[in-house]
MARFI-65367 format. One record per residue: x, y, z of N, C-alpha, C, O in turn. Coordinates in steps of 0.05 Angstrom, whole numbers, plus 5000, padded with zeros to 4 digits. Example, Ala and Ser with C-alpha at 12.3 -4.5 7.8 and 13.67 -1.06 7.14 Angstrom:
BEGIN
526448865156524649105156526449345156528549345169 525749555142527349795143525850015157526850235161 
// end
This chain:
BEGIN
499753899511498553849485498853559477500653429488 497053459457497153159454496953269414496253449399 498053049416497953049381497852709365498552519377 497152689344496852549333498652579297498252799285 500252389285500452419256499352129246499951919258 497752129224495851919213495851879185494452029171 497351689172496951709150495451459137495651219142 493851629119491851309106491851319078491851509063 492050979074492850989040489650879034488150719046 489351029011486250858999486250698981488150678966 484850598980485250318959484650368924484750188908 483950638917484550648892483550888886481850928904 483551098870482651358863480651468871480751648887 477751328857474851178866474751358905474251568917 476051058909476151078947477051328945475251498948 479351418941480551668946477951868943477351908967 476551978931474952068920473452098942473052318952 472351838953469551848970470951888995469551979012 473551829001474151819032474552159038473452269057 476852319010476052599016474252679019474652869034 470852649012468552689018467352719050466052879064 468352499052468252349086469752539100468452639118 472352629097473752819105472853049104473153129127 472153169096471153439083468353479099467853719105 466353259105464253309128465453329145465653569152 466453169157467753059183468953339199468353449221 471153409177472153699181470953919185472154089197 468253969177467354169183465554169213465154359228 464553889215463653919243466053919258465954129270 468053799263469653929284470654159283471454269304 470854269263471554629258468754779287468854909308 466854649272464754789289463754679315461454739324 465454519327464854429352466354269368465454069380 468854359370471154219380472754449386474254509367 472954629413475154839411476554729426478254889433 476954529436479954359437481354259422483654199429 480454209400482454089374483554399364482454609361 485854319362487454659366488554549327489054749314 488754409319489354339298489354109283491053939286 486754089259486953819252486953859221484953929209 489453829209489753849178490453699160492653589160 488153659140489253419123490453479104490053699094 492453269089493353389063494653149039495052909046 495153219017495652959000499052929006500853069017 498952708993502752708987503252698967502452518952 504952908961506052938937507052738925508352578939 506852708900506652348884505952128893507251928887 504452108905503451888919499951978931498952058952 498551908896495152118902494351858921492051918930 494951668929492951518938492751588978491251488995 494751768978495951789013494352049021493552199004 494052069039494152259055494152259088492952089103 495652489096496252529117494752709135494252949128 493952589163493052789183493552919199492952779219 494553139208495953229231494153359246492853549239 494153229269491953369288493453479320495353369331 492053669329493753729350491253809375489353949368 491453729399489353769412490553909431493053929434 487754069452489754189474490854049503492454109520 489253839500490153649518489153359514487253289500 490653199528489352909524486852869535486652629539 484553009543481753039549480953119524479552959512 481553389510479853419479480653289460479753339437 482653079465482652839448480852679456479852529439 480152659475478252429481475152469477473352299474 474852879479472752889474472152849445470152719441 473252919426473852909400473252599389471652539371 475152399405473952079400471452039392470451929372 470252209421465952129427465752179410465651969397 465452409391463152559378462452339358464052229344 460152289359457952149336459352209302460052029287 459452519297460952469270463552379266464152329243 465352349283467552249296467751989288468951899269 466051849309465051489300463651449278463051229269 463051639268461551549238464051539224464251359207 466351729228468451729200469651429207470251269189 470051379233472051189236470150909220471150699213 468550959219466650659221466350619188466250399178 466050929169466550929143469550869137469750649126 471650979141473951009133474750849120475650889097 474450509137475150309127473850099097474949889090 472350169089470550309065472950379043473450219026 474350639045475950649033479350669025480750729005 479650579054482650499065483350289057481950089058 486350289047487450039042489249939074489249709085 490750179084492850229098492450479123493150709116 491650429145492550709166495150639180495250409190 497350819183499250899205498951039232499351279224 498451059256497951299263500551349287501051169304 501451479287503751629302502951869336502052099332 503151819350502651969377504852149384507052079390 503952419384506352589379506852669413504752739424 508352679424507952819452510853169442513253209438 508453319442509653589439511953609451512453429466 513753819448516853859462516954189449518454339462 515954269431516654579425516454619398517054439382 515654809391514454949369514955239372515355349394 514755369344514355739338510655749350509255549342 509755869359507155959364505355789384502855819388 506955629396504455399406507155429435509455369434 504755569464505155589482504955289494502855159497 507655199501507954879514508854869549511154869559 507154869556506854779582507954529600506754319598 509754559612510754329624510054299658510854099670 
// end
């Protein structure tokens, strides 16, 4: 499994606003056309409205890559910055979890 943690700060409420938007498409086409992305969830941080965090989990480093291509994919990345002040992104390499069969 390949994983990703991503966090992006927006540059002011406004942005916040439109980048959840952006999120919220984005999310539903990979819901409906990515069954290698085994988990991609966004969410706010608590006291801190301007953040949010992505946790995505793929089933391998190929449906990460297919996931890259997709056209709505490159569209978020190419918006994002639109309403980003700040991205982090973190590369998780799995080691064990409750429910998630890890293959070595």
């Amino acid at each position: 499994m390949f994983g990703l943690m991503v966090r992006f700060t927006c540059k002011d409420e406004d942005a916040a606003a439109q980048f959840d938007a952006l999120v919220s498409r984005t999310g539903e086409l990979i819901k409906e056309n990515e069954p290698g992305t085994l988990i991609y969830a966004v969410h706010r941080v608590d006291g801190r409205p301007l953040e949010r965090i992505f946790y995505e989990l793929y089933r391998d480093k190929g449906a990460f890559e297919a996931h890259e291509s997709q056209d709505y994919v490159q569209t978020f990345l190419a918006q994002r910055d639109l309403y980003v002040a700040d991205v982090q992104v973190d590369r998780l390499d799995l080691t064990s979890g409750k429910g998630i069969d890890v293959e070595h």
